[in-house]
C-alpha positions in Angstrom: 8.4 26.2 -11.5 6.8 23.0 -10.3 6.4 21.6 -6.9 9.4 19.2 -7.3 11.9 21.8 -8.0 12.0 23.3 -4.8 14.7 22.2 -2.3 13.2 24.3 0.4 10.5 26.6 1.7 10.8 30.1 -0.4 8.7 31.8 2.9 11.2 30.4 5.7 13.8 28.4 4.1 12.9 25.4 6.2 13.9 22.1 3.9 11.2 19.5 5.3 7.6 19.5 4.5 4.6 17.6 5.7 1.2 16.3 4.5 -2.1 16.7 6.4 -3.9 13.3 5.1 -7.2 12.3 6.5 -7.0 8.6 8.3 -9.7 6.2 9.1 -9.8 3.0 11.3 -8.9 2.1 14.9 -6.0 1.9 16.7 -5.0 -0.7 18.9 -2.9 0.1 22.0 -1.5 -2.4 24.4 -0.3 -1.6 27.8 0.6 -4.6 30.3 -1.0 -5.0 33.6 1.6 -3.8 35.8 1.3 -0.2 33.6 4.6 -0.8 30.9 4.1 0.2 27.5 4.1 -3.1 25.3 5.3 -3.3 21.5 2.8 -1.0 19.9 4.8 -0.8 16.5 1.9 -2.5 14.7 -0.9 0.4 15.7 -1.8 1.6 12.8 -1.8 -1.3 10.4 -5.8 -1.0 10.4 -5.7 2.8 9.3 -6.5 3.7 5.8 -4.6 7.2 4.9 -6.2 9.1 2.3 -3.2 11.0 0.9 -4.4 14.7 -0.8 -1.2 16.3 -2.4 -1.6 19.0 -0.1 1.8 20.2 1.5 2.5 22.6 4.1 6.4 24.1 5.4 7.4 22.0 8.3 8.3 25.0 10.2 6.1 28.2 9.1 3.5 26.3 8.0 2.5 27.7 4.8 1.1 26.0 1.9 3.6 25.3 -0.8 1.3 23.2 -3.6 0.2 19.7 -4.2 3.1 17.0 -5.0 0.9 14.8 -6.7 -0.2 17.5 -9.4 3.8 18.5 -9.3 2.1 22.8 -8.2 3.3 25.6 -6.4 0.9 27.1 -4.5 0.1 30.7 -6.2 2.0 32.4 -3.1 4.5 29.9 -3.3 5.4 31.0 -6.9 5.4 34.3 -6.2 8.0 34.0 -3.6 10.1 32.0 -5.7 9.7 34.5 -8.5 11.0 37.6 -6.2 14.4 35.6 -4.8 
């Protein structure tokens, strides 16, 4: 089974993932003068994010596989295997 075929966790069931990716840069945050937050939407536009593949459950955090190499994790496969 490949990394794309899953439509959720097989540990928890959970149906959202998430990347850990390495960033480097600044940020820029504004805050006025009398203490308000200020438009900040723009941030992050002088990050670079190094994506890996590597993705973990959203809510058990377990590593399911790589979605750039389309892999299931070797625990991940078992699991699927057993259901």
């Amino acid at each position: 089974m490949k990394f794309t075929e899953l439509e959720n966790c097989p540990f928890c069931g959970c149906e959202e993932y998430f990347e850990r990716s390495r960033i480097t840069g600044y940020v820029q945050y504004f805050i006025r003068f009398d203490g308000e937050e200020t438009d900040n939407s723009n941030m992050y536009d002088t990050t670079r994010t190094m994506p890996n593949g590597k993705v973990y459950c959203g809510e058990c955090e377990r590593y399911l596989g790589n979605y750039i190499t389309d892999t299931l994790s070797a625990a991940a496969a078992k699991k699927v295997l057993r259901k």
